[in-house]
C-alpha positions in Angstrom: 1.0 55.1 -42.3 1.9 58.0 -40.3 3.3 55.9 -37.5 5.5 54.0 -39.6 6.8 56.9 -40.9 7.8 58.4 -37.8 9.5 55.0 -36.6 11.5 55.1 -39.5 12.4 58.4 -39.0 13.9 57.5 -35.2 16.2 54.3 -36.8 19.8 54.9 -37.2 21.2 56.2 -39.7 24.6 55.4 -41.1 26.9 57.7 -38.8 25.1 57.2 -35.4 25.4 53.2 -36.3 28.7 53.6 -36.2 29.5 55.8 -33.1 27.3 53.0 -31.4 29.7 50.1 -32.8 32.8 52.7 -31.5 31.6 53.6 -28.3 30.7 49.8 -27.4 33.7 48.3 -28.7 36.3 50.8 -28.5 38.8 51.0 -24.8 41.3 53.0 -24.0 43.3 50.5 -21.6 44.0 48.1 -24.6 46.0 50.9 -26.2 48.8 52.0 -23.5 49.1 47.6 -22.4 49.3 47.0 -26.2 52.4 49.7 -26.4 53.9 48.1 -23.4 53.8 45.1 -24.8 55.2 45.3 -28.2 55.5 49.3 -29.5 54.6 50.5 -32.4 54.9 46.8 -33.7 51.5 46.3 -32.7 50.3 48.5 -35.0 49.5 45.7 -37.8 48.5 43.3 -35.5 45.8 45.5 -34.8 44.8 45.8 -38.6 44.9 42.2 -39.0 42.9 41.6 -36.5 40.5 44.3 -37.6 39.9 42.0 -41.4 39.9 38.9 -40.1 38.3 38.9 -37.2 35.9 42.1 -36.4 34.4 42.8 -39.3 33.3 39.0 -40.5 32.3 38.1 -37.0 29.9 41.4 -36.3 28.6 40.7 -39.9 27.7 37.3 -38.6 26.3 38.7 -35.2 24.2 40.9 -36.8 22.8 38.1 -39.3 22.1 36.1 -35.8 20.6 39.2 -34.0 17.7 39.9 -36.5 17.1 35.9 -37.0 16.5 35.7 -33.1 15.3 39.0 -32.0 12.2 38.0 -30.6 14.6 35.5 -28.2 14.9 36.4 -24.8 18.1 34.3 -24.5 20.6 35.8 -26.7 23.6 34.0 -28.2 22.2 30.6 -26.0 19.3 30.9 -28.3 21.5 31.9 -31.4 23.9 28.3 -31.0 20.4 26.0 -29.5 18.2 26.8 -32.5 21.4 26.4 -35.4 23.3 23.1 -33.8 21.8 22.4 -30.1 21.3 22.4 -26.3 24.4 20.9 -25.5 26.9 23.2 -27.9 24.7 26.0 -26.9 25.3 25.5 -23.2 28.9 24.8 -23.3 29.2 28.2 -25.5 27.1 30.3 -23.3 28.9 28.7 -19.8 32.5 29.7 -21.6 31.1 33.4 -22.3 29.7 33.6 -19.1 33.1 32.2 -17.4 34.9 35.2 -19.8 32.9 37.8 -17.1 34.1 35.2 -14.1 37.4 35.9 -14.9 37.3 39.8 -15.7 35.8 39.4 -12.1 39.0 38.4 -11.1 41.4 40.2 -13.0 39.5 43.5 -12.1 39.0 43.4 -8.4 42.3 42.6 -8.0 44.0 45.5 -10.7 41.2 47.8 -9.6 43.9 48.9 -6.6 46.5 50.3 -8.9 43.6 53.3 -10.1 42.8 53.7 -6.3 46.9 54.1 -5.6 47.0 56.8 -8.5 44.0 58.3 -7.7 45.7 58.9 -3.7 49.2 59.3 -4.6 49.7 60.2 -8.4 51.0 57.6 -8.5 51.2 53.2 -8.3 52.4 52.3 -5.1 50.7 49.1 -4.9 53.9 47.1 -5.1 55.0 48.7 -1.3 51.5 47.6 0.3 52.7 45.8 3.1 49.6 44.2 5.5 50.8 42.3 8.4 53.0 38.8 6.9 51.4 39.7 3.3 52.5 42.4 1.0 52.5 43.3 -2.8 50.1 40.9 -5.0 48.4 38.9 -1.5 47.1 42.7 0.0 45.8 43.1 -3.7 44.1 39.4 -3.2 42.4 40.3 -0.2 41.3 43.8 -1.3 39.8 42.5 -4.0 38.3 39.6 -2.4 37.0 41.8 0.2 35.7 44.0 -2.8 34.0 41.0 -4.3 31.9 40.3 -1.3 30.8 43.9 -0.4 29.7 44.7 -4.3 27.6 41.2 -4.1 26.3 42.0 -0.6 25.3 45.6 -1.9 24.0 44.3 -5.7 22.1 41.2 -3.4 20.0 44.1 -1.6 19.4 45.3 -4.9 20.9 48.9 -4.4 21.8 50.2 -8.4 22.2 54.2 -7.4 25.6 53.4 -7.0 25.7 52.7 -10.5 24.4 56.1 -11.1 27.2 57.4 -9.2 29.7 55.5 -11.2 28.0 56.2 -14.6 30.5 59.7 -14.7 33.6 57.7 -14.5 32.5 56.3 -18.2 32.5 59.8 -19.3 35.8 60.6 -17.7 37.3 57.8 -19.1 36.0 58.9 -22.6 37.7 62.4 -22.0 40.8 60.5 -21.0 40.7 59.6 -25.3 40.9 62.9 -25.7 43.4 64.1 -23.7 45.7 61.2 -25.2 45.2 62.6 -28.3 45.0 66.5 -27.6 48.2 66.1 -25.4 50.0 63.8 -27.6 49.8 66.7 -30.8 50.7 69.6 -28.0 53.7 67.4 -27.3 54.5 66.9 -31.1 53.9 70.9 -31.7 56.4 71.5 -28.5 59.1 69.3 -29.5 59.3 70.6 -32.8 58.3 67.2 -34.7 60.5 65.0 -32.4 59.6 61.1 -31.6 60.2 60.3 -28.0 60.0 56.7 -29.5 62.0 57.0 -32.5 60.7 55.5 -36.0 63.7 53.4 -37.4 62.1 52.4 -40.4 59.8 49.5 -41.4 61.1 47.6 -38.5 59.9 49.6 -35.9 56.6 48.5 -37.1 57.5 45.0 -36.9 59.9 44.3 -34.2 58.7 44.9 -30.6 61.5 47.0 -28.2 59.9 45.1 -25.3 63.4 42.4 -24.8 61.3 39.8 -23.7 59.0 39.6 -27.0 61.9 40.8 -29.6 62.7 38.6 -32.0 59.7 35.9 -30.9 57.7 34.9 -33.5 55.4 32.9 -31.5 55.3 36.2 -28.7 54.5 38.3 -31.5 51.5 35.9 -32.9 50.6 35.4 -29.2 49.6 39.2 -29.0 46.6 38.4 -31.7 45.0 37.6 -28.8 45.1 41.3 -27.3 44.2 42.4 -30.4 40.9 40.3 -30.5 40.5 41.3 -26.8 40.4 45.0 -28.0 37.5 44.3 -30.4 35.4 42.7 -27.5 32.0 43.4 -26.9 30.6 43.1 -30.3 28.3 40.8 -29.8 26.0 43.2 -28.8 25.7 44.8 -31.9 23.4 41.8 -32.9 20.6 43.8 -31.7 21.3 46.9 -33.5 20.3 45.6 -37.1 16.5 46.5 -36.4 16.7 49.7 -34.9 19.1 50.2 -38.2 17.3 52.7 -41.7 17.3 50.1 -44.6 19.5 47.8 -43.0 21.0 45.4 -46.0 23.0 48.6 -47.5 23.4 50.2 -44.0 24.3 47.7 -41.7 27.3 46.1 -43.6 28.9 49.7 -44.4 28.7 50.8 -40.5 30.2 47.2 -39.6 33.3 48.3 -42.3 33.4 51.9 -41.6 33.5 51.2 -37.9 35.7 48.4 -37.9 38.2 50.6 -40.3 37.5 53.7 -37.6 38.4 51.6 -34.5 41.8 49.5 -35.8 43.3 53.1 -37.2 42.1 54.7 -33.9 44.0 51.7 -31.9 46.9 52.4 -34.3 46.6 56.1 -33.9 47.1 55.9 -30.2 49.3 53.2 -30.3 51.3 55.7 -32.2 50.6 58.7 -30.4 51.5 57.0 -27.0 55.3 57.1 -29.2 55.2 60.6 -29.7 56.0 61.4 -25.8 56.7 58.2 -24.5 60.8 56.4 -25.2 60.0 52.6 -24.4 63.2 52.0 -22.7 63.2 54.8 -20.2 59.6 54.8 -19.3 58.0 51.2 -20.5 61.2 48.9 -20.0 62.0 50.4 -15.9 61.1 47.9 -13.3 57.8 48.1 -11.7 56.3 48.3 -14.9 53.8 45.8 -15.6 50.1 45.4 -17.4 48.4 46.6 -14.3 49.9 49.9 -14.0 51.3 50.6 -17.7 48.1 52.7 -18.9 48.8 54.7 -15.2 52.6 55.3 -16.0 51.8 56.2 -20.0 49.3 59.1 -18.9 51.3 60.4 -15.7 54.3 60.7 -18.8 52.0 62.3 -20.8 51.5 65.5 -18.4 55.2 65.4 -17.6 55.9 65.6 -21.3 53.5 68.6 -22.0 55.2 70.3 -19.3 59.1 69.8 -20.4 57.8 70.4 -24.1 56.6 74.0 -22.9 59.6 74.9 -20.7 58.4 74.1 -17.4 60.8 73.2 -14.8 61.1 69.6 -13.1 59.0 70.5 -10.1 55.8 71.9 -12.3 56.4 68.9 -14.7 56.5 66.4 -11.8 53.4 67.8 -10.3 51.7 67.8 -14.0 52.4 64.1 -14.2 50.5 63.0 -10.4 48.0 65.1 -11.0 46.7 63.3 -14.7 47.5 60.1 -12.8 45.4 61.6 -9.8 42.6 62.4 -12.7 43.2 59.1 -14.4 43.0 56.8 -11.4 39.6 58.4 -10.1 38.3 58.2 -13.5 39.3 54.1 -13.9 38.2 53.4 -10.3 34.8 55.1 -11.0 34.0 53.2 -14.5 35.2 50.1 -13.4 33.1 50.1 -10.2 30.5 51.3 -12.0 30.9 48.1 -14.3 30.8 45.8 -11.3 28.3 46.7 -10.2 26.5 45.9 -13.3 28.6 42.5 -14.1 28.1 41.2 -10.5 24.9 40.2 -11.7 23.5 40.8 -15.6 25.8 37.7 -17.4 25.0 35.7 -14.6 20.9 36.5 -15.1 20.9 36.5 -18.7 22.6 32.7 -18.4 19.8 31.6 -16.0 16.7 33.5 -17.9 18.2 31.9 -21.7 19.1 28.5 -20.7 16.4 26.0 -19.0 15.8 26.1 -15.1 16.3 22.2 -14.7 19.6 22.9 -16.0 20.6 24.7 -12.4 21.1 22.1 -9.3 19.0 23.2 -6.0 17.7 27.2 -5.3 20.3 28.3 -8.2 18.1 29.0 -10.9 15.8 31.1 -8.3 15.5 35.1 -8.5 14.2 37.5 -5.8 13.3 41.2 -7.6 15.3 39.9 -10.3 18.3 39.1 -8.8 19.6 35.5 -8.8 21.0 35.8 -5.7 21.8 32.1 -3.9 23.6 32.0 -7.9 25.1 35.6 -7.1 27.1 34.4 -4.0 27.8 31.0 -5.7 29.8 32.9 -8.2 31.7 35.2 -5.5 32.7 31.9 -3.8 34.2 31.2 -6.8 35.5 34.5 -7.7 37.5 34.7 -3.9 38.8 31.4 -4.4 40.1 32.2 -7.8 41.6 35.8 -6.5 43.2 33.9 -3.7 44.7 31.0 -6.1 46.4 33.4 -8.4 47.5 36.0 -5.5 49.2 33.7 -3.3 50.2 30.9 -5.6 54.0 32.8 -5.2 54.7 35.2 -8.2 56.5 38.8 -8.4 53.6 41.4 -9.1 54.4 41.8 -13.0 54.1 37.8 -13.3 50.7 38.2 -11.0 49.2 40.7 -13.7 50.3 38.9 -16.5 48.9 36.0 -15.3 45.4 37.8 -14.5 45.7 39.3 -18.3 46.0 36.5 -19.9 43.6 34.8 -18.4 41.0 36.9 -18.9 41.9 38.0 -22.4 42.0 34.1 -23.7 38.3 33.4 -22.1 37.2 36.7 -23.6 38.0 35.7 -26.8 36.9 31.6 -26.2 33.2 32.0 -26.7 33.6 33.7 -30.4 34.5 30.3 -31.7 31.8 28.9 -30.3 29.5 31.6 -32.1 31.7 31.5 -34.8 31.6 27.8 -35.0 28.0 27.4 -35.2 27.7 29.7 -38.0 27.7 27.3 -41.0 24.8 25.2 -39.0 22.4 28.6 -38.4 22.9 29.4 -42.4 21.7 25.4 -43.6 18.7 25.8 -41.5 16.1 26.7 -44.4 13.4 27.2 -41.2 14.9 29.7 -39.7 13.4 32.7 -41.1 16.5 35.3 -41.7 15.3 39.0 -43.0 18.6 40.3 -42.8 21.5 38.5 -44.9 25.1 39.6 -45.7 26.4 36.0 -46.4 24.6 35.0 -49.7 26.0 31.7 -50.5 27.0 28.7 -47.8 30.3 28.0 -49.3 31.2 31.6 -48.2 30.2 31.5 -44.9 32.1 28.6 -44.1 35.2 30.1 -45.8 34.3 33.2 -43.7 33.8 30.8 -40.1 37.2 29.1 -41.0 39.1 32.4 -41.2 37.1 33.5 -37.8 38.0 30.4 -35.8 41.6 30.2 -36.9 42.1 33.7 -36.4 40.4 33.1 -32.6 41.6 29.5 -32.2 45.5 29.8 -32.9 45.8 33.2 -31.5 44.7 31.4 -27.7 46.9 28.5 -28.9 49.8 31.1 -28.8 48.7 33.1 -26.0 48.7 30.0 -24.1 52.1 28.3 -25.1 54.5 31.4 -25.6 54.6 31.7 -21.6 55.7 28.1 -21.1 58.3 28.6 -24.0 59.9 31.2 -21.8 59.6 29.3 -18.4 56.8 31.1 -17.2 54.7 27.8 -16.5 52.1 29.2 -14.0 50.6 31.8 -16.7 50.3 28.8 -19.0 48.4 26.8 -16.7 46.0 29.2 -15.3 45.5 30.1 -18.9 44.3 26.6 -19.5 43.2 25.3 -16.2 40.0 27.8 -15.9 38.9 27.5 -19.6 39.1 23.8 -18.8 37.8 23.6 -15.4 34.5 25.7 -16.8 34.0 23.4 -19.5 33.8 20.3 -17.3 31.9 22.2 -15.0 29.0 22.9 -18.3 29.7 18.9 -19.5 28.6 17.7 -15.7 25.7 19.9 -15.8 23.9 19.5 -19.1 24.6 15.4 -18.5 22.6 15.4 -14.8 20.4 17.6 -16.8 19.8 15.5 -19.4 19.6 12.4 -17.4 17.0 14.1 -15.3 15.0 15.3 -18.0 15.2 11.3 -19.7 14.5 9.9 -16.3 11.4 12.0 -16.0 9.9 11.1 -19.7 10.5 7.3 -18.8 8.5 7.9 -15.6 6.1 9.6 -18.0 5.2 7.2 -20.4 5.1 4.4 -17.2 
């Protein structure tokens, strides 16, 4: 009894539960892009979000997590076991395509940190290499990055990762100084908005000209809500380490989900307090790769003019927190590369069967698929080089990259979602924990979840082709697509294979 005692002793307890939810869910870039893009009017979108997606959907996570916790193959094993192979591989090929194209978004935005972290400021726009300049150097940087992080993760070198481990804890401080700054700057100017409340409408109509007065823009930015709330999937396998989980569990999912929308709307808000839209956000050269960059660089100019400084000391102020902010990016998000480069790709191959992968694929060496590893940066490098030099200005080239990433982010929570109903009709699947009591509730719940996911990529995707902007649209689409056929081919030779070889069998 003694040892039982003590375990229990070790599980989480309400409060630590929910700093664990926080700190895996919670990131600071989605709050300055999320400004840029619509103000404070993203403030409710952020809420919304918060009820009808988070909350229900972890709730559900966590009902899969304890159900399958003895499964080695995570949310594969979660969709095979409630509806089947096929779903479960087409989901867990769309989540693992979600990491493909962070891939890409990242090793190409991950020059805008280094340009900060150099010059205090973003100068990635002037980069001018031989005939190619602005968005084709960033193609090829990252490209070249892409190669030397697989080479490097290949050979099975992690100290790196140990290296960029402190840029996570930078980047955590970077919170704090948002929020620390923001009040000094509120204290200094005596109370003043730099971003002026105008009423009620400030909260629902976006400054941003190219979203104001767009209904379908507006619904479109669901999707960079939902984006912000990413990564709780892996609060599945939380529920056992969790003290008496029925009461606990469902509170921490609540009080965390209520923490982290009013924390995104707190900063969304603060980021107000020092920061006009018009003069800082609305300038040209402004765009989604560099906005969190420009936000914080304003922030130390701000704290100086609040206190009296002159230009010069306010100016130098504002370089050096984007000198600090820059290093701190570039750190965590190499850091994460390093890590990415390889762990979705592994936990793919290790959940899903091994005749599923054509030729040496499927094969690790230490624990690194690597002939599957360099498979994926062919296809990263011919992504990178798609997007960079299909011909756009750089603000269309990160918008592009953003959206991309953010609609097959989101993609795979249907597919979770979706299964749902299936997982609770299964009376042989043995389910200790249980928030959803009745089966007429969980689909009500799985409806909300999917509509919420499903229209917001619906808008996402059209609003750029409603303004002319055809190439976002398409990428937006084409990969999603393009991965999906990809899974389809795959499970069919699979299956073909596998019924070819039971016929041979039984002859």
């Amino acid at each position: 009894m003694a040892t039982s005692t003590t375990a229990k002793s070790k599980k989480l307890t309400l409060i630590p539960l929910v700093l664990m939810i926080f700190t895996s869910v919670y990131g600071f870039n989605n709050i300055p892009r999320s400004f840029y893009k619509m103000g404070y009017a993203a403030i409710p979108w952020y809420i919304l979000a918060g009820i009808t997606f988070f909350v229900p959907f972890a709730l559900m996570v966590a009902e899969y997590g304890t159900a399958f916790r003895k499964e080695k193959g995570g949310i594969y094993s979660w969709m095979e076991k409630s509806v089947g192979p096929r779903f479960a591989f087409m989901g867990t090929f769309m989540w693992y395509f979600s990491y493909v194209t962070w891939m890409v978004n990242v090793a190409s935005g991950m020059w805008v940190p280094v340009s900060n972290a150099i010059f205090g400021k973003d100068t990635t726009q002037t980069w001018v290499f031989g005939p190619i300049s602005g968005p084709q150097v960033l193609g090829v940087l990252g490209i070249i990055w892409i190669l030397l992080v697989t080479y490097t993760s290949t050979k099975g070198l992690d100290k790196i990762k140990k290296v960029t481990s402190v840029g996570g804890v930078a980047v955590l401080l970077i919170n704090v100084f948002l929020w620390v700054g923001a009040i000094a700057v509120f204290a200094g100017n005596h109370g003043a908005l730099a971003q002026p409340i105008v009423g009620l409408s400030s909260f629902t109509q976006t400054p941003n000209p190219k979203y104001a007065g767009d209904i379908i823009a507006s619904l479109a930015f669901v999707v960079y809500a939902l984006f912000a709330y990413g990564g709780i999937e892996a609060v599945g396998g939380l529920v056992d380490e969790t003290e008496n989980p029925e009461k606990t569990f469902p509170k921490g999912i609540l009080l965390s989900g209520a923490i982290i929308s009013v924390g995104y709307s707190i900063g969304i808000f603060f980021i107000g307090i020092f920061t006009n839209w018009t003069q800082v956000m609305g300038i040209e050269g402004v765009n989604l790769g560099n906005a969190s960059y420009i936000v914080m660089s304003n922030l130390g100019y701000s704290l100086g003019q609040a206190f009296g400084a002159n230009e010069a000391t306010s100016v130098m102020l504002a370089h050096g927190v984007a000198r600090y902010v820059g290093l701190s990016m570039f750190l965590a998000l190499a850091g994460a590369f390093f890590t990415l480069m390889y762990s979705p790709l592994k936990q793919m191959i290790e959940g899903t069967p091994a005749e599923l992968w054509p030729g040496k694929m499927g094969v690790c060496k230490d624990g690194m698929p690597v002939n599957a590893m360099w498979v994926q940066a062919t296809v990263v490098c011919v992504m990178i080089a798609l997007v960079a030099f299909g011909g756009s200005s750089m603000a269309a080239f990160f918008n592009i990259l953003v959206s991309m990433t953010n609609v097959a982010m989101t993609l795979p929570y249907m597919f979770i979602a979706a299964a749902f109903p299936y997982f609770k009709k299964k009376t042989e699947i043995e389910k200790p924990f249980v928030v959803y009591k009745s089966l007429g509730f969980a689909k009500v719940v799985t409806v909300i979840v999917v509509l919420t996911v499903g229209l917001a990529n619906v808008f996402c995707i059209i609003q750029p082709a409603l303004e002319g902007d055809m190439l976002t649209t398409i990428w937006s689409v084409a990969g999603p697509i393009l991965f999906a056929a990809i899974a389809w081919m795959m499970y069919s030779r699979y299956e073909k294979k596998n019924l070819t070889n039971k016929t041979e069998e039984i002859a």
